[in-house]
MDTraj code that builds the backbone (N, CA, C; nanometers):
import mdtraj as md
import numpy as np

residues = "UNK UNK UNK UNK UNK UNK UNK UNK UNK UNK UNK UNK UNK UNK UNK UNK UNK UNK UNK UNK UNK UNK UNK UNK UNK UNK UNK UNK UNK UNK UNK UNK UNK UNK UNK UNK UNK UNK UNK UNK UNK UNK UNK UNK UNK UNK UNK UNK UNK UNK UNK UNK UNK UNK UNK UNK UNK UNK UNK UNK UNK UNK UNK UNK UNK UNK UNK UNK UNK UNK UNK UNK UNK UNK UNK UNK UNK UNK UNK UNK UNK UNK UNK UNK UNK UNK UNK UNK UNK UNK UNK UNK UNK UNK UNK UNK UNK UNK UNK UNK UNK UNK UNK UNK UNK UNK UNK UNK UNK UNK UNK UNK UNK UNK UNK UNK UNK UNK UNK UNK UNK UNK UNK UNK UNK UNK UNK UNK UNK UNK UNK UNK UNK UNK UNK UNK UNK UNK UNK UNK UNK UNK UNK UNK UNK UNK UNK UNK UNK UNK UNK UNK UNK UNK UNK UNK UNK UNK UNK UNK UNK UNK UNK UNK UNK UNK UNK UNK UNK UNK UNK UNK UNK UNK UNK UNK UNK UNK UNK UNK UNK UNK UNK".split()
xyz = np.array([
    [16.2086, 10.1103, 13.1502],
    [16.0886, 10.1865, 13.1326],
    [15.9649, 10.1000, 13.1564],
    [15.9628, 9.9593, 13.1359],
    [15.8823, 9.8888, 13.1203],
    [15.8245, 9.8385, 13.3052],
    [15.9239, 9.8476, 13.3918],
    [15.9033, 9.8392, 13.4824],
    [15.8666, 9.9587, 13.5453],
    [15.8729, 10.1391, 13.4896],
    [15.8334, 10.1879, 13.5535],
    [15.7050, 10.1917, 13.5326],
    [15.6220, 10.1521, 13.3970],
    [15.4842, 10.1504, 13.3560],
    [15.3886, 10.0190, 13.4669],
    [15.4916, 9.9113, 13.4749],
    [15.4095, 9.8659, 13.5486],
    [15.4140, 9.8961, 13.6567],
    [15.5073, 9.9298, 13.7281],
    [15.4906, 9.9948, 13.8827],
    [15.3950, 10.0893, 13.9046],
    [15.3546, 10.2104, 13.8275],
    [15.2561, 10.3270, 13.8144],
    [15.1229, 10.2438, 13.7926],
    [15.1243, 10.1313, 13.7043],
    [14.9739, 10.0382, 13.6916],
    [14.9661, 9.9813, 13.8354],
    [15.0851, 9.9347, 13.8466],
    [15.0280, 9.8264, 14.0539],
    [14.9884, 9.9457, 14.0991],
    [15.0422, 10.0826, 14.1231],
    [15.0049, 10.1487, 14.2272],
    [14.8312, 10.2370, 14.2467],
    [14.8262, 10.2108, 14.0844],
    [14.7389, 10.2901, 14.0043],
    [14.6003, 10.1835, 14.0720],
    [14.6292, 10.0791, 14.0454],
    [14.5160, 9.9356, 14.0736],
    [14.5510, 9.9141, 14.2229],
    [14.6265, 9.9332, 14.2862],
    [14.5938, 9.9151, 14.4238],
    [14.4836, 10.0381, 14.4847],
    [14.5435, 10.1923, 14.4495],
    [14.4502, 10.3139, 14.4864],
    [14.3427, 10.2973, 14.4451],
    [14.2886, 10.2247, 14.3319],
    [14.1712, 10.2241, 14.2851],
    [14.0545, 10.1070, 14.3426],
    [14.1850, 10.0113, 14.3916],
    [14.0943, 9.8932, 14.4598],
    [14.0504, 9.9692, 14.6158],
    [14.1546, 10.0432, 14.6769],
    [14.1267, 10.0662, 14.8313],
    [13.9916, 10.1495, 14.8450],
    [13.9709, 10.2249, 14.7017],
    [13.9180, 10.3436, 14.7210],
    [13.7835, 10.2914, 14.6862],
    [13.7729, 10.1584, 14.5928],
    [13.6552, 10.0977, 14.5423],
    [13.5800, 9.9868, 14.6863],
    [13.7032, 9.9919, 14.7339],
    [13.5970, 9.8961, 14.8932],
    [13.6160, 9.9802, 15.0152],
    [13.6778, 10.1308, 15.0061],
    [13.5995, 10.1842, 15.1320],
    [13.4716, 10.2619, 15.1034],
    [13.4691, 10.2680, 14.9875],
    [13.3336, 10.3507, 14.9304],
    [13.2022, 10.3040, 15.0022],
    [13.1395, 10.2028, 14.9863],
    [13.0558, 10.0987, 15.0487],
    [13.0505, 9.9618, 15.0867],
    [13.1147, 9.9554, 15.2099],
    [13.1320, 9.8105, 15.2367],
    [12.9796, 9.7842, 15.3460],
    [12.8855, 9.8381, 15.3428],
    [12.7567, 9.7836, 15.3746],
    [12.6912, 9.9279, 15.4550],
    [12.5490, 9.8960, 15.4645],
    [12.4637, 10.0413, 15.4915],
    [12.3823, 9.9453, 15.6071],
    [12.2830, 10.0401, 15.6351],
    [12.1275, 10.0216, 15.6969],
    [12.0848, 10.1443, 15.8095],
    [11.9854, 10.1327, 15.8634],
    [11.9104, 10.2233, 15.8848],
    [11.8626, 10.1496, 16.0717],
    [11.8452, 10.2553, 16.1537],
    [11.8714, 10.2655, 16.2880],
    [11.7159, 10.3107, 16.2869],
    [11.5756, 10.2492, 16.3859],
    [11.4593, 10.2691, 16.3797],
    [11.4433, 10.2762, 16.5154],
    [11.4104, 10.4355, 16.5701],
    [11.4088, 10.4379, 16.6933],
    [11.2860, 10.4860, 16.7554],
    [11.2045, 10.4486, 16.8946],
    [11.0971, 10.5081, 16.8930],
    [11.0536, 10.4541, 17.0189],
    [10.8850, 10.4520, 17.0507],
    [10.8891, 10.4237, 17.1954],
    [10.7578, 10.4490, 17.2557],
    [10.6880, 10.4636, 17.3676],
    [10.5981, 10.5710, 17.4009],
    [10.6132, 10.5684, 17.5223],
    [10.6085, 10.6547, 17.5795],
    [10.5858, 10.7298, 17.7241],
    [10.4587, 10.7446, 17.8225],
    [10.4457, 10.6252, 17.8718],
    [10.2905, 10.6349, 17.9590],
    [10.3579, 10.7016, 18.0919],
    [10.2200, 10.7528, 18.1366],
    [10.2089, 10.7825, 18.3066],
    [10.1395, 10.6770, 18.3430],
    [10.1727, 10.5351, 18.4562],
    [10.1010, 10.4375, 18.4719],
    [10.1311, 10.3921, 18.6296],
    [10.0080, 10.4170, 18.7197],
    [10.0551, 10.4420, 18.8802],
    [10.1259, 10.3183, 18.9547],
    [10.1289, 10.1731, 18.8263],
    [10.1351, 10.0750, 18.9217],
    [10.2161, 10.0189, 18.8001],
    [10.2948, 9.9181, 18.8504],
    [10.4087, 9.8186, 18.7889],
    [10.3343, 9.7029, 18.7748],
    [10.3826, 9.6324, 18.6819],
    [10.3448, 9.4291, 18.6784],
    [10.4341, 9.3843, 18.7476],
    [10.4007, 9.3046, 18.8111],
    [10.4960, 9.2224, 18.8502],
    [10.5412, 9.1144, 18.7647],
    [10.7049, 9.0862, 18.7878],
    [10.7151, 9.0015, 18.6416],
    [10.6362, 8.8266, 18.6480],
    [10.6181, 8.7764, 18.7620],
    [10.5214, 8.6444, 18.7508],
    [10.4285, 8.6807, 18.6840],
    [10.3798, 8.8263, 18.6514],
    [10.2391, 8.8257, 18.5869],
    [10.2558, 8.8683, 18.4529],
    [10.3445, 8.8575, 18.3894],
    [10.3433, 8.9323, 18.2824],
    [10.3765, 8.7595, 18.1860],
    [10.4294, 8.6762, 18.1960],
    [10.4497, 8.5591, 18.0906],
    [10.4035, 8.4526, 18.2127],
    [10.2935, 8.4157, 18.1969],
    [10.1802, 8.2859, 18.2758],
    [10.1808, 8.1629, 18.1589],
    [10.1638, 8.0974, 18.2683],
    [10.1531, 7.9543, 18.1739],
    [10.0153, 7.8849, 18.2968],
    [9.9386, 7.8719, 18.1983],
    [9.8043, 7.7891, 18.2859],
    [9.7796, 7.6523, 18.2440],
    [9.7889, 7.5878, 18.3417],
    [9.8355, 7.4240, 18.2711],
    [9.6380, 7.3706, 18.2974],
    [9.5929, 7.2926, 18.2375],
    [9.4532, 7.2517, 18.2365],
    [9.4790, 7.1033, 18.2379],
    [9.5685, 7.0117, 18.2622],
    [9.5779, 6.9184, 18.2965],
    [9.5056, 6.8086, 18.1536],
    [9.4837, 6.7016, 18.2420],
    [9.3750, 6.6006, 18.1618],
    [9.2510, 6.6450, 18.2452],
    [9.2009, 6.6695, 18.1530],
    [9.0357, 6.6648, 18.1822],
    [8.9794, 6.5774, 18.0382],
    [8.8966, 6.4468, 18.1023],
    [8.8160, 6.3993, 18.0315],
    [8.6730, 6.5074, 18.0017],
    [8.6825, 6.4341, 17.8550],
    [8.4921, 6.4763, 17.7320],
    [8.4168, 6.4168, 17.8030],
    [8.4035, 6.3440, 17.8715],
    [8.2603, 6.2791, 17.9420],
    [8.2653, 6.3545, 18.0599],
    [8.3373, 6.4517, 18.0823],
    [8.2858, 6.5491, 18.2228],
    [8.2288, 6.6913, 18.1458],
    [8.1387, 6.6739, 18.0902],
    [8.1023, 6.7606, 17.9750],
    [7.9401, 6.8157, 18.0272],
    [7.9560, 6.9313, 18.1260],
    [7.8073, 7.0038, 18.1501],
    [7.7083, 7.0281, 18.0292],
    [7.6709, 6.9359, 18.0055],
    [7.5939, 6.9844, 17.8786],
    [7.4973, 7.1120, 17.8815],
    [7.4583, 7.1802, 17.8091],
    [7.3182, 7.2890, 17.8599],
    [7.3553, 7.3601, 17.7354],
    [7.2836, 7.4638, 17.8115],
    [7.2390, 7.5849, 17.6752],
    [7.4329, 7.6722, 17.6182],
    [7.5241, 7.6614, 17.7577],
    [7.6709, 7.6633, 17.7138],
    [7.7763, 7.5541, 17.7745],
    [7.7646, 7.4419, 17.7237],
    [7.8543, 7.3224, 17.7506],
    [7.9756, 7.3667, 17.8367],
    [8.0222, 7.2949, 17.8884],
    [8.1385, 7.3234, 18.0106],
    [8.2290, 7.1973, 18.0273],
    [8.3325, 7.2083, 18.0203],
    [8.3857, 7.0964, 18.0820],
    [8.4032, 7.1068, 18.2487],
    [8.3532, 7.0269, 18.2998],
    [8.3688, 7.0227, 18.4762],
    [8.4968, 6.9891, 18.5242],
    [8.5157, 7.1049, 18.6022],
    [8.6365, 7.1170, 18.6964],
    [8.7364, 7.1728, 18.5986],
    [8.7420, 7.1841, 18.4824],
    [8.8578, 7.2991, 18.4004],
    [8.8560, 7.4116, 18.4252],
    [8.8114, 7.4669, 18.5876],
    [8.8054, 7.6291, 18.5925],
    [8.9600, 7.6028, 18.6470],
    [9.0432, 7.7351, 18.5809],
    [9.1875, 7.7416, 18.6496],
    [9.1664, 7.9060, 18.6573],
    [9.2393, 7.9387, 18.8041],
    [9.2577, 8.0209, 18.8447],
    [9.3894, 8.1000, 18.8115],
    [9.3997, 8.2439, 18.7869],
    [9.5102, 8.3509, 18.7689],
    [9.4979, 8.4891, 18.7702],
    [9.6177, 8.5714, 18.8027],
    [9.6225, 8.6405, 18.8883],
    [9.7255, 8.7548, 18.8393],
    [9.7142, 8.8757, 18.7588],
    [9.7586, 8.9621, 18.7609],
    [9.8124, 9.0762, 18.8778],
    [9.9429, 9.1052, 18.8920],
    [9.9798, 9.1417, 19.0615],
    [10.0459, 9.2618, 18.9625],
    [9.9643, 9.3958, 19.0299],
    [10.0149, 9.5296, 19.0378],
    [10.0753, 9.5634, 19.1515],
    [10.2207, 9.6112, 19.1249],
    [10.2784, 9.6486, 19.2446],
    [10.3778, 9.8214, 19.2354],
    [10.4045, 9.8319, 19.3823],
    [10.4580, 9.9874, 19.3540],
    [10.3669, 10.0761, 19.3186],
    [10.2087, 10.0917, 19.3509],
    [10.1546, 10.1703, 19.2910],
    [10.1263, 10.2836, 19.3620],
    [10.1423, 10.4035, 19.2937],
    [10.1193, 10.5426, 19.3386],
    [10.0358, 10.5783, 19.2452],
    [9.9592, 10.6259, 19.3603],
    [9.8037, 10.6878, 19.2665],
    [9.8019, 10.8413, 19.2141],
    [9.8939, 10.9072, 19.3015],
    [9.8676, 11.0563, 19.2443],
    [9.9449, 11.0819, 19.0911],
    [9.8963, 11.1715, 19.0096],
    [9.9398, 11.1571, 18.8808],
    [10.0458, 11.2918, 18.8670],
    [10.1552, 11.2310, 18.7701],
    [10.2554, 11.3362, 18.7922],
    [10.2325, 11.4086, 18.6661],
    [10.1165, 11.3757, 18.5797],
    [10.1069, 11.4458, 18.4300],
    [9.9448, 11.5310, 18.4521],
    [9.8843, 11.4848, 18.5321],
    [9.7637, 11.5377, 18.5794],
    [9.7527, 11.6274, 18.7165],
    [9.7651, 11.7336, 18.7047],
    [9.7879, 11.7844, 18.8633],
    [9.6144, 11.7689, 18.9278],
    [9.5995, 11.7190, 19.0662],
    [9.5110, 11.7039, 19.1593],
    [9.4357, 11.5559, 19.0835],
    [9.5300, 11.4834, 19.0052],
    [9.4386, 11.3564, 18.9761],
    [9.4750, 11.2576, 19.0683],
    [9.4102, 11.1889, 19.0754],
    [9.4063, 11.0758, 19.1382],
    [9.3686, 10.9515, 19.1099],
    [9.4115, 10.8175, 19.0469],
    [9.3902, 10.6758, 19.0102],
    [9.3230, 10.6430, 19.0857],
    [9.2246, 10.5695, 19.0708],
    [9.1279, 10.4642, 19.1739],
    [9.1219, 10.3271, 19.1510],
    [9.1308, 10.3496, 18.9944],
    [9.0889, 10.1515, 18.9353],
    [9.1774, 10.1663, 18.8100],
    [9.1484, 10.0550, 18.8381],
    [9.2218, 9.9455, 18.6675],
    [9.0991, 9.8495, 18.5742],
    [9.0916, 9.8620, 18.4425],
    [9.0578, 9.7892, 18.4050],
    [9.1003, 9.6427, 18.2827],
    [9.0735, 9.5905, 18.2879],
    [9.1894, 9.4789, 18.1539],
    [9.1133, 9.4755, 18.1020],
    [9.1645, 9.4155, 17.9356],
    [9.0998, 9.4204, 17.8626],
    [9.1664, 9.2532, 17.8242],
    [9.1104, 9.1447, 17.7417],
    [9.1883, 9.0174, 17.6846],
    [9.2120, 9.0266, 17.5292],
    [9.2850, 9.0130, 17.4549],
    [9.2852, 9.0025, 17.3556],
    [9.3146, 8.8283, 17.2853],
    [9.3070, 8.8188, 17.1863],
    [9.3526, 8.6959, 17.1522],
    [9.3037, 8.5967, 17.0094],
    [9.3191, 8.5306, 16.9431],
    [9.2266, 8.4820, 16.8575],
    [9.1152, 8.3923, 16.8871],
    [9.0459, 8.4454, 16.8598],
    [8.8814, 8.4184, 16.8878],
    [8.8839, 8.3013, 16.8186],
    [8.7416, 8.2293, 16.9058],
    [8.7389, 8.0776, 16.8860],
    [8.6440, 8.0824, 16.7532],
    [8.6540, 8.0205, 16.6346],
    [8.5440, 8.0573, 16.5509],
    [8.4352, 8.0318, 16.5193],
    [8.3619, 7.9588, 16.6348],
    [8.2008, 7.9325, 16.6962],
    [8.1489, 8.0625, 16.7493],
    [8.2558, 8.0701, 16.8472],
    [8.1844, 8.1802, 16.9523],
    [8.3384, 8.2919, 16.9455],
    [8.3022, 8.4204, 16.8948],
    [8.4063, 8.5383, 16.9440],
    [8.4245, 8.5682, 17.0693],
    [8.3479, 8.6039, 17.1826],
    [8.3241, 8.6327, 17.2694],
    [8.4771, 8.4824, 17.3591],
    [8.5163, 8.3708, 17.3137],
    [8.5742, 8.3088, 17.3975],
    [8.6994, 8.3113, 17.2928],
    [8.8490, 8.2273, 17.3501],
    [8.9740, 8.1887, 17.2950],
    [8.9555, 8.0673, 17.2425],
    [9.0242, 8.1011, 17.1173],
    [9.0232, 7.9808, 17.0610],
    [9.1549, 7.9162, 17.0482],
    [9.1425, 7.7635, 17.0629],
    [9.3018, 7.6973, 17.0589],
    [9.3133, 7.6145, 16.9674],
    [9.4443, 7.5783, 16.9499],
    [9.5170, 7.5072, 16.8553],
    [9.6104, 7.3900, 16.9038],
    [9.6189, 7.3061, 16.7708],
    [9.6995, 7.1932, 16.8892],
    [9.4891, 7.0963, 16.7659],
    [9.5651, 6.9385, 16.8208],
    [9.5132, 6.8426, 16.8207],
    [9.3533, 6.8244, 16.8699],
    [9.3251, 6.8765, 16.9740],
    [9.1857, 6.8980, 17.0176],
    [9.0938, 6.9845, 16.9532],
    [8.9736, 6.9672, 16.9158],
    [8.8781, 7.0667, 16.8661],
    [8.7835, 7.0240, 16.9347],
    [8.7031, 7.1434, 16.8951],
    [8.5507, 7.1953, 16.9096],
    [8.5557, 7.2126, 17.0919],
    [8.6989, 7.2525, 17.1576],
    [8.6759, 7.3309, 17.2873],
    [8.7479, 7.4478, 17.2503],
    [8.7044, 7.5423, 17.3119],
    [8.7256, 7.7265, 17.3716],
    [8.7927, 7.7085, 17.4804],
    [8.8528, 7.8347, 17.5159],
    [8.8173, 7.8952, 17.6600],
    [8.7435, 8.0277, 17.6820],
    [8.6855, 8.0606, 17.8184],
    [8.6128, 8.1506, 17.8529],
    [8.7055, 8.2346, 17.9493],
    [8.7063, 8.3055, 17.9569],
    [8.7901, 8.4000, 18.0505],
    [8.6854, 8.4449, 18.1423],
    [8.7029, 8.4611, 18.2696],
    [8.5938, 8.5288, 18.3684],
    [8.6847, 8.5674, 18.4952],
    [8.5854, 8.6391, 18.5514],
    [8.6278, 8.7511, 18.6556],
    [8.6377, 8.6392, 18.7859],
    [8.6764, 8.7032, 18.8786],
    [8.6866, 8.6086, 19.0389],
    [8.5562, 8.5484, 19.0476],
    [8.4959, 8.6293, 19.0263],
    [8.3221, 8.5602, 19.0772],
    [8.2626, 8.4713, 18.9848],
    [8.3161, 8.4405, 18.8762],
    [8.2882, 8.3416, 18.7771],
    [8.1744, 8.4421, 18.6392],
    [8.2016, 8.5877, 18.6102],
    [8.1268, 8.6277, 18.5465],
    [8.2087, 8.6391, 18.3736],
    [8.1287, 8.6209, 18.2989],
    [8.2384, 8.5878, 18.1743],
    [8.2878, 8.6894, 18.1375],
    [8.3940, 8.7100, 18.0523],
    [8.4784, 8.8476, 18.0560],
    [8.5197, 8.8002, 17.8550],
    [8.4088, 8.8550, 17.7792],
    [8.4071, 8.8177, 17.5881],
    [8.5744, 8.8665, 17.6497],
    [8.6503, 8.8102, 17.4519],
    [8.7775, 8.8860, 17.3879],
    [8.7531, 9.0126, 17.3571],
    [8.7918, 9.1062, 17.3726],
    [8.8320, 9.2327, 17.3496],
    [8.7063, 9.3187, 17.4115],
    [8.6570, 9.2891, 17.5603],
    [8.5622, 9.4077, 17.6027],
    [8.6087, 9.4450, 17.7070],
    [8.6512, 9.5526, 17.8277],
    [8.7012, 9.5926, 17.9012],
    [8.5849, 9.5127, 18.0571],
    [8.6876, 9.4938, 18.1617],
    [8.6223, 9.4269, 18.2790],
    [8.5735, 9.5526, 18.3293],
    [8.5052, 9.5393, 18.4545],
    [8.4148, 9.6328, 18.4925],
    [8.5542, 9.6810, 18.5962],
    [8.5595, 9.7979, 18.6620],
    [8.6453, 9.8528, 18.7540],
    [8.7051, 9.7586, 18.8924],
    [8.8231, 9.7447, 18.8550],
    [8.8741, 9.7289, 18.9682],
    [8.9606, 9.8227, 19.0502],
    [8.9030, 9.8055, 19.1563],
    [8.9451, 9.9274, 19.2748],
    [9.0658, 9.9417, 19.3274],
    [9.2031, 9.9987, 19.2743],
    [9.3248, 9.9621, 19.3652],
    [9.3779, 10.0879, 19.4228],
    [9.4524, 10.0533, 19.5335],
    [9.4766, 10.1727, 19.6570],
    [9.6371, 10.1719, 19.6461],
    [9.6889, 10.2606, 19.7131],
    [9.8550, 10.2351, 19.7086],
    [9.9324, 10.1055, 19.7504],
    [10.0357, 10.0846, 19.6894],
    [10.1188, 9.9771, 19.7172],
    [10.1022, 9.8529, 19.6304],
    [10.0722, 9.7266, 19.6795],
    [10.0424, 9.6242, 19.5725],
    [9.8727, 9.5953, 19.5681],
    [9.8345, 9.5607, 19.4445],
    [9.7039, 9.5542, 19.4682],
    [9.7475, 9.4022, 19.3649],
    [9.6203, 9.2896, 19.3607],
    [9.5878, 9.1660, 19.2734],
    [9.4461, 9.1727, 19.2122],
    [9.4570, 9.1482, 19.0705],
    [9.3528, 9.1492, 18.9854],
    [9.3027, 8.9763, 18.9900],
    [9.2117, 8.9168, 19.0304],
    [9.1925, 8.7919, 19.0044],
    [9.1090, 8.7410, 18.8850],
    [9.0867, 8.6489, 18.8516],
    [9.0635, 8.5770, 18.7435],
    [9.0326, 8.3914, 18.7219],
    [8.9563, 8.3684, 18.6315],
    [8.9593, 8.2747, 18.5996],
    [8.9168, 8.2009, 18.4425],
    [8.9696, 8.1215, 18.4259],
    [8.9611, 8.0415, 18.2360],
    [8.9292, 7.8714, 18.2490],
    [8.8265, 7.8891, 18.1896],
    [8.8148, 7.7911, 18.2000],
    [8.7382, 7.6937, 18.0358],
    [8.6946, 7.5569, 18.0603],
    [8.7008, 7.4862, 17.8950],
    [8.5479, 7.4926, 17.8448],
    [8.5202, 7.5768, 17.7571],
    [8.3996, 7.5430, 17.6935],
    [8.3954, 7.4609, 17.5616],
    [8.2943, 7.3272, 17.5318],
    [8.2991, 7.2420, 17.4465],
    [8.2167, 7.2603, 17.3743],
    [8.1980, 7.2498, 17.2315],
    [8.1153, 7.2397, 17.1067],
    [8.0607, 7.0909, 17.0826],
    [8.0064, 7.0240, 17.1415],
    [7.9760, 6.8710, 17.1490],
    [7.9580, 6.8153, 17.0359],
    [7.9211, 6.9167, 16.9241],
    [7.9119, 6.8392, 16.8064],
    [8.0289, 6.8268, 16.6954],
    [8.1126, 6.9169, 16.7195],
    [8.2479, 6.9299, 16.6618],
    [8.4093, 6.8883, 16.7974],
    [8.3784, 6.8202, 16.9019],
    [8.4619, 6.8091, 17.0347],
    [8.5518, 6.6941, 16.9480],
    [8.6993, 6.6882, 16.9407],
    [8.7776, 6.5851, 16.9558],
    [8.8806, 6.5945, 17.0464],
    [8.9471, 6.4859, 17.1176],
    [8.9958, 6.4708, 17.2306],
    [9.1681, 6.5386, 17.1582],
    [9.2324, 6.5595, 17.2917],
    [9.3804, 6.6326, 17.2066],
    [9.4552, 6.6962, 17.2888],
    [9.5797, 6.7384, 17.2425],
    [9.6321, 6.8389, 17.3069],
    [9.6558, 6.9683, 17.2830],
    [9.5946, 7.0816, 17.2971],
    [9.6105, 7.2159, 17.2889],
    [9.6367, 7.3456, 17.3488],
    [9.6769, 7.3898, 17.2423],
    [9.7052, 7.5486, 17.3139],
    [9.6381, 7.6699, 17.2900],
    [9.6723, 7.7994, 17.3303],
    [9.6186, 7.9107, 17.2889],
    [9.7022, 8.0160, 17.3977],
    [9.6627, 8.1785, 17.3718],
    [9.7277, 8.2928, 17.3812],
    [9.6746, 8.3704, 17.4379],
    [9.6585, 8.4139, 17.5337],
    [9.6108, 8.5410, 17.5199],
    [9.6632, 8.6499, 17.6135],
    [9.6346, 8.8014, 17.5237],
    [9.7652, 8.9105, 17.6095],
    [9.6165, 9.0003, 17.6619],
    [9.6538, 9.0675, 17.7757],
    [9.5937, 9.1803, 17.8431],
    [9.6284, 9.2995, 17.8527],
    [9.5564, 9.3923, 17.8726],
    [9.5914, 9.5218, 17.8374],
    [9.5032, 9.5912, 17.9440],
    [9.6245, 9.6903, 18.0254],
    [9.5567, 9.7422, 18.1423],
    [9.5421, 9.8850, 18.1574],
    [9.4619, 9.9667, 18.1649],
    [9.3880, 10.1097, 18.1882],
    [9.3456, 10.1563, 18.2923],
    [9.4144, 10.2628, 18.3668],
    [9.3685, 10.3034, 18.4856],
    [9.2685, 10.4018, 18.4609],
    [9.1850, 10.4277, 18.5703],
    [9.0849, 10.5255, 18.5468],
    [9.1079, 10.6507, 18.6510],
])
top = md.Topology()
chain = top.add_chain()
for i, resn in enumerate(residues, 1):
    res = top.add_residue(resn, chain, resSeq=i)
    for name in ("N", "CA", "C"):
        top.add_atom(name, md.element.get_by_symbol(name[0]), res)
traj = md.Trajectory(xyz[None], top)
């Protein structure tokens, strides 16, 4: 008898163990979502993760004036829209003409209007500006650029502005993402 009590207990404690670890052997939650633009033109992927190297540039090549400069730190870059079709498939009879960017990034905390970097060096920025050398603040939209079907290039340039009274020599970095709007 004694063995049938414990046989009914093993079987009793095994059903109770199987039933106690398929109950919850772990949870979580699936977060799904997204958004859906109509956008006439593609990035190309060289333009989407850039690396702009600024080399050595010496502090004694330092334009002094009413906005300090370091000379010859203008570097050139180049956003490349490609595949673009202008007619709109969510707008009937629209038509794309331009693009505009916008820069985002953490602001230098002298001046908002430029990027500010990190890393070993202080009291330099950068300035972001258009092909023609016109300055382009953090977070204000560029003036229209005109693109037609197929590939079009947005040009650009960044270059080092210095705080002469806070400048130490170094190595640094900084970020910044763009954000593009057709009109």
């Amino acid at each position: 008898m004694t063995t049938r009590i414990w046989g009914a207990l093993l079987i009793a404690l095994s059903v109770c163990s199987v039933e106690a670890t398929a109950k919850n052997q772990g949870h979580g939650t699936v977060s799904l979502g997204g958004e859906i633009v109509e956008t006439p033109c593609g990035i190309a992927g060289e333009s989407l993760d850039q690396s702009i190297d600024f080399g050595l540039i010496s502090m004694t090549d330092a334009a002094l004036g009413e906005q300090p400069v370091l000379i010859g730190s203008r570097r050139n870059f180049e956003i490349k829209l490609v595949n673009c079709e202008l007619a709109s498939v969510v707008k009937p009879d629209f038509i794309y003409r331009a693009a505009t960017v916008t820069f985002d990034g953490t602001a230098d905390s002298r001046d908002p209007a430029l990027l500010g970097v990190y890393g070993e060096a202080q009291g330099v920025a950068i300035e972001l500006l258009t092909a023609a050398g016109t300055p382009i603040p953090l977070g204000t939209t560029t003036a229209d650029y005109q693109i037609v079907a197929g590939d079009n290039t947005l040009r650009f340039g960044a270059r080092l502005r210095i705080h002469p009274d806070k400048a130490r020599a170094g190595g640094f970095s900084s970020l910044a993402k763009f954000t593009l709007s057709y009109l």
